[in-house]
C-alpha positions as a printed NumPy array, in Angstrom:
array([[-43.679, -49.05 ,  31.556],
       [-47.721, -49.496,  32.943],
       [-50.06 , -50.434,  29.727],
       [-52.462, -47.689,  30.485],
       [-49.824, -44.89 ,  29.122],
       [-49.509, -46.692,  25.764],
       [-51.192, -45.371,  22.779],
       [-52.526, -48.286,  20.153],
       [-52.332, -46.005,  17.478],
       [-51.02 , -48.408,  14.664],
       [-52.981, -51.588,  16.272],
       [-55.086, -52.027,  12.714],
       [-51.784, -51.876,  10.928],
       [-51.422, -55.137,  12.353],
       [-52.808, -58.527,  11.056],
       [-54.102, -61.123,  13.334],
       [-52.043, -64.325,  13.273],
       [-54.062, -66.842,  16.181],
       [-51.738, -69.423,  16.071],
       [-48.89 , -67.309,  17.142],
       [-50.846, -65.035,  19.043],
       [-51.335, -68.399,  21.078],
       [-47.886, -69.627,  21.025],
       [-46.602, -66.078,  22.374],
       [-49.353, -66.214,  25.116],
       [-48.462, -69.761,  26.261],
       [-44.358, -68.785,  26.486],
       [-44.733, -65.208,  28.197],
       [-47.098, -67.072,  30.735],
       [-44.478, -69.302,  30.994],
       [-40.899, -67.648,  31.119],
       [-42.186, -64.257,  30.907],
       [-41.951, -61.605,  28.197],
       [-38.414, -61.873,  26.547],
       [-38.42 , -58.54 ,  23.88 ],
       [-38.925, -55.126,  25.236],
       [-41.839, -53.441,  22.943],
       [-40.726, -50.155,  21.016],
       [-42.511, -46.903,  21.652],
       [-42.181, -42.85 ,  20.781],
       [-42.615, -39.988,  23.245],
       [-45.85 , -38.174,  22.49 ],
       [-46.863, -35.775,  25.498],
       [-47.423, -37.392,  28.875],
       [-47.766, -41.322,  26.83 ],
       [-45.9  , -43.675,  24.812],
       [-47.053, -44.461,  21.065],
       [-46.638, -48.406,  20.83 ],
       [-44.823, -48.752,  17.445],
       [-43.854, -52.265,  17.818],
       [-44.878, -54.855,  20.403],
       [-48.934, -55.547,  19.885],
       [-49.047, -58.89 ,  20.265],
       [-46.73 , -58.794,  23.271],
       [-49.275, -56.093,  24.516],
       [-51.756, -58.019,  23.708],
       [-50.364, -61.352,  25.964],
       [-49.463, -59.271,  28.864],
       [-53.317, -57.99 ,  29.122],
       [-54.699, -61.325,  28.491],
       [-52.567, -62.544,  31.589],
       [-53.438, -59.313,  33.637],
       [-50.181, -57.821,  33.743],
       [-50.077, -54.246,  34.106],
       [-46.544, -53.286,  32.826],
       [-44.133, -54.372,  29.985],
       [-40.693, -54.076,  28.93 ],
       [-39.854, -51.114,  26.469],
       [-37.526, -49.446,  24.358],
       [-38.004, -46.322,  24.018],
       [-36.794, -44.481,  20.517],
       [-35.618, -41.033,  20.219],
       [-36.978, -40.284,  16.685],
       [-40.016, -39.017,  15.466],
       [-43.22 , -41.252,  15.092],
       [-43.077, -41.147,  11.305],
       [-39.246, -41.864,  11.214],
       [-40.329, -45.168,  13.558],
       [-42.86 , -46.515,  11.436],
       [-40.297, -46.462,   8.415],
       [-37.547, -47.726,  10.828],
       [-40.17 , -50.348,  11.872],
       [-41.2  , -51.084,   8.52 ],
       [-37.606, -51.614,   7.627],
       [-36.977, -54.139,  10.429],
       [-39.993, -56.351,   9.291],
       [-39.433, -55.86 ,   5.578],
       [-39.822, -59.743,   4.195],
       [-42.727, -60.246,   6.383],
       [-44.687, -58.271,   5.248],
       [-47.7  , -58.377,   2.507],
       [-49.8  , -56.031,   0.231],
       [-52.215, -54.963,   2.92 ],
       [-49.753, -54.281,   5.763],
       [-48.158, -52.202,   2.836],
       [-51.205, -50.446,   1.996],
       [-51.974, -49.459,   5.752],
       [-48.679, -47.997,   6.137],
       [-49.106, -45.964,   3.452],
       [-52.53 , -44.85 ,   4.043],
       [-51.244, -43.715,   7.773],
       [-48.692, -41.805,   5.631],
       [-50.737, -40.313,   3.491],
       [-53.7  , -39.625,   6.106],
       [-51.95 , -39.13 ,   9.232],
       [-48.65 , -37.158,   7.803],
       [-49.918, -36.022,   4.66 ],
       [-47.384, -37.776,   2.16 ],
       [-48.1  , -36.908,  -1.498],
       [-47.99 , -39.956,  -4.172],
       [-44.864, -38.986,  -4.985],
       [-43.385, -38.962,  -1.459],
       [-44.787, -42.508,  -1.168],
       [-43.281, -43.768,  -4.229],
       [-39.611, -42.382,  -3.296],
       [-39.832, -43.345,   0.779],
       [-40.933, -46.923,  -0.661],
       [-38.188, -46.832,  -3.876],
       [-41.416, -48.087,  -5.926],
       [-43.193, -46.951,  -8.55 ],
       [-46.485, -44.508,  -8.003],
       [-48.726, -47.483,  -9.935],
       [-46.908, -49.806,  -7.061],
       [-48.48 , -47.134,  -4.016],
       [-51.483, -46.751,  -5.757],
       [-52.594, -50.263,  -6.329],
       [-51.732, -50.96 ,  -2.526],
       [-53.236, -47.649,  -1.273],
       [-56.898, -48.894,  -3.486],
       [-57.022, -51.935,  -0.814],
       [-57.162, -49.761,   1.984],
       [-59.035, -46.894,   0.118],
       [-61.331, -48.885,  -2.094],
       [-62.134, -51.801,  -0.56 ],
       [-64.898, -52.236,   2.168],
       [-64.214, -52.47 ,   5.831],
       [-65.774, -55.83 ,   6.125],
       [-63.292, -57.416,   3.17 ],
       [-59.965, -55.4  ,   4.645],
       [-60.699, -57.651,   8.158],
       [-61.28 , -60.498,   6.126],
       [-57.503, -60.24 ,   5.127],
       [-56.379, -59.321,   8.194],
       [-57.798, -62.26 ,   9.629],
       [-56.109, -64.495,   6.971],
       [-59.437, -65.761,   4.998],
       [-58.681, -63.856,   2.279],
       [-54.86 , -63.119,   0.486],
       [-53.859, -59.756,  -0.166],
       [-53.314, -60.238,  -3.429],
       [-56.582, -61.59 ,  -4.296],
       [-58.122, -58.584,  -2.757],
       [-55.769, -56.239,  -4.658],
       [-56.319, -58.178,  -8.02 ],
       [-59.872, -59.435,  -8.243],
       [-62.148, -57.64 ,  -5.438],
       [-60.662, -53.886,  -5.911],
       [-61.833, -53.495,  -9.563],
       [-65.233, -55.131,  -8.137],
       [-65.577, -52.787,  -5.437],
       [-64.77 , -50.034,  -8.065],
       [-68.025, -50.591,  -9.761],
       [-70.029, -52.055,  -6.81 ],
       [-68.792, -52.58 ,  -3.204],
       [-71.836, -53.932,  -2.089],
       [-71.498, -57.148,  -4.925],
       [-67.422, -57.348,  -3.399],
       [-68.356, -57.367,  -0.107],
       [-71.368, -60.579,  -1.465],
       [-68.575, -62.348,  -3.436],
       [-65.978, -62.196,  -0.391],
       [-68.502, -62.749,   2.502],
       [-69.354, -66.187,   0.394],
       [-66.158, -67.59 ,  -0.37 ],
       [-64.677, -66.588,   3.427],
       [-65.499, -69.968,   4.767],
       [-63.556, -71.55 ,   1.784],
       [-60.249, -69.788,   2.602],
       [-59.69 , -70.034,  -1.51 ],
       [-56.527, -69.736,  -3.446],
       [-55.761, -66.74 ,  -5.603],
       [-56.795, -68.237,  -8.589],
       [-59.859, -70.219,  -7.356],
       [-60.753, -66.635,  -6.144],
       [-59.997, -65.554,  -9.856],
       [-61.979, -68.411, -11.241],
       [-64.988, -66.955,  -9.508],
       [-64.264, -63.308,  -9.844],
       [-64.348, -64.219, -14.077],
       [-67.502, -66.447, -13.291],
       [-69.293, -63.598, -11.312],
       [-68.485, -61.02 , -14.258],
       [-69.091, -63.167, -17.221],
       [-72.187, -65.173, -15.067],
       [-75.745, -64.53 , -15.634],
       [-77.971, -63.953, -12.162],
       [-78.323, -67.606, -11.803],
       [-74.422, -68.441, -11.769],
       [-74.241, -65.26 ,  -9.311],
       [-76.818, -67.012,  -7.053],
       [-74.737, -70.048,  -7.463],
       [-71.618, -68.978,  -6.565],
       [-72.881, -67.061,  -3.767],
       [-74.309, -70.194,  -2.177],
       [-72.581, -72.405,  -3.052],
       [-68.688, -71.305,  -4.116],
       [-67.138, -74.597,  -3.909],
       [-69.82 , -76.368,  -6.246],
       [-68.96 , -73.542,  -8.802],
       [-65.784, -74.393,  -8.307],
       [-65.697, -78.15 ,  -8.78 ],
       [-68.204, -77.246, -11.891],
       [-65.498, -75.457, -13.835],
       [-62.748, -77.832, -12.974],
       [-64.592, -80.727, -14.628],
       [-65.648, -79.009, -17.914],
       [-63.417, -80.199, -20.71 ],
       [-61.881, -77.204, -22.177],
       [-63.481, -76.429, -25.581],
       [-60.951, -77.543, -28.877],
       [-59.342, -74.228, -30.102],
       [-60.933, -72.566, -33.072],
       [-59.167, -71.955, -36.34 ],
       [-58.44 , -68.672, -36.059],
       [-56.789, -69.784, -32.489],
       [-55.216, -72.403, -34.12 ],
       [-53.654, -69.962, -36.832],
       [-52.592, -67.314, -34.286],
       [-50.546, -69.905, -32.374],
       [-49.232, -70.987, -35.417],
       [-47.693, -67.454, -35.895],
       [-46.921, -67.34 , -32.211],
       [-44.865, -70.582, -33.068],
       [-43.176, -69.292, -36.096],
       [-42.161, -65.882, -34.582],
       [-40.956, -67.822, -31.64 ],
       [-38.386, -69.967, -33.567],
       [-37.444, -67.044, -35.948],
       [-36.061, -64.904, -32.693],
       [-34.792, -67.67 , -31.538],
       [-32.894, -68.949, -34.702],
       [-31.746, -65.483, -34.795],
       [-30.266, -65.065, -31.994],
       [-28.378, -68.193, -32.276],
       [-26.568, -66.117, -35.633],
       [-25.849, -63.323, -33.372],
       [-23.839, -65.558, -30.969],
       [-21.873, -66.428, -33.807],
       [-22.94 , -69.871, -34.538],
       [-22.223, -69.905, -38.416],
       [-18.341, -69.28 , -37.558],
       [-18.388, -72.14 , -35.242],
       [-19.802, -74.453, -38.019],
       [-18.295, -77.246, -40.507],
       [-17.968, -76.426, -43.996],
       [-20.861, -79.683, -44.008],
       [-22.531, -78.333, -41.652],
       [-22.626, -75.089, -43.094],
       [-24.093, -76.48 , -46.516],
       [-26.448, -78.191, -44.385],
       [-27.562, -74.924, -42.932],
       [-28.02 , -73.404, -46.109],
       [-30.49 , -76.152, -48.138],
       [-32.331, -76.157, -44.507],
       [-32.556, -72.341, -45.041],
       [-33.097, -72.441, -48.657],
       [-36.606, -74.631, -47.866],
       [-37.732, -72.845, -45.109],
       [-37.726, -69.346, -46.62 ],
       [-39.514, -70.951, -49.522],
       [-42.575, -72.335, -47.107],
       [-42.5  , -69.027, -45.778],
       [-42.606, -67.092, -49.287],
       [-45.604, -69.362, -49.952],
       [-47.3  , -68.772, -46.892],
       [-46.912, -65.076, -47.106],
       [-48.069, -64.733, -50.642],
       [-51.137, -66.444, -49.619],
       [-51.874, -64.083, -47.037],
       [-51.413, -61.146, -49.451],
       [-53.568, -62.662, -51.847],
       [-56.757, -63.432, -49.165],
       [-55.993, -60.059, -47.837],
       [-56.142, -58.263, -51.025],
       [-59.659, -60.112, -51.714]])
């Protein structure tokens, strides 16, 4: 088949990936192209459905035809099909410009979405806000690998909600850094929480923010904190404890050990009678 009768519709579903963009241009220079790309009849041309980065090899090394398979279903039926094949690779943005080809292109309701992906319509919608929400500039930042997907989808979405152009800021600075989720987190919290001098900070200089917050000693928990994990504990063991009766543990039990059990039980319901009347008593004050 000659390049110039494929259509590239679905080329910016694709992410960039240089490294094996290079290692595929190096081996079909070398032995030639080995898969056949996959295409859909549409008029007088092909629609490329899978095969870019072969595409993209063959042009680079001025070839003029490529190897194809052509499928005998309709283009929307291919992209699932497609989908299906790659399903594993795949992350949150290639996910959310599937569905927003869906949704555009063949006018799949939320609901449609949700049952052709067997996920819920919270799942669509969250991956249909990076392609929807976010700004252009941030969406090739993840397709370029600079920036995860989910780091996007959980930190610069609800930013871009309430101002893109302070998203687009935040992920223009920390590009360079290629961070982690949660260092991205870290400043996402710091930009929200910061006044307009940790802003300018972490605009300019990201990692120095970064190292800043690492090296701060965490402050000692207050009472009250102290006191709620207290309860956290005691709830804990209770369920616990409890579900240790359910399995039947008393049965299995020497008569010792089951005297044992009971004094244990007898002092521990006494601490807690204590510590509940005291609550009761502060609370009635």
């Amino acid at each position: 088949m000659e390049l110039h009768q494929l259509t590239l519709r679905y080329e910016h579903l694709r992410k960039r990936h240089p490294l094996q963009e290079r290692a595929l241009l190096t081996s079909v220079a070398e032995i030639g192209q080995q898969l056949p790309v996959v295409v859909v009849s549409e008029a007088e041309r092909f629609v490329l459905i899978d095969g870019y980065k072969r595409v993209r090899a063959l042009k680079r090394l001025g070839r003029d035809t490529a190897r194809a398979t052509r499928w005998q279903v309709e283009e929307v039926d291919a992209l699932l099909l497609e989908r299906g094949l790659r399903q594993g690779s795949e992350d949150a943005l290639d996910q959310a410009w599937l569905l927003a080809e869906l949704q555009e292109r063949f006018g799949w309701s939320l609901e449609e979405l949700a049952r052709g992906f067997d996920r819920s319509k919270s799942w669509v919608s969250e991956r249909l806000a990076l392609r929807q929400t976010l700004p252009a500039s941030i969406q090739e930042q993840v397709r370029v690998g600079s920036l995860s997907a989910h780091a996007a989808m959980k930190y610069l979405v609800p930013l871009a909600r309430t101002d893109a152009h302070a998203a687009q800021q935040l992920a223009a600075a920390i590009a360079p850094l290629k961070p982690t989720s949660r260092e991205v987190g870290a400043l996402y919290q710091g930009w929200q929480a910061g006044t307009m001098r940790t802003r300018e900070l972490i605009l300019t200089s990201p990692q120095i923010y970064l190292q800043a917050q690492a090296s701060r000693t965490p402050a000692p928990p207050s009472a009250t904190q102290r006191f709620l994990q207290d309860l956290g504990a005691l709830s804990g063991v209770a369920r616990r404890a409890h579900r240790a009766l359910q399995e039947g543990l008393l049965q299995q039990l020497l008569e010792s050990e089951r005297l044992e059990v009971k004094e244990a039980f007898t002092r521990v319901n006494a601490d807690l009678q204590r510590l509940i009347h005291r609550i009761e008593l502060e609370s009635a004050a």
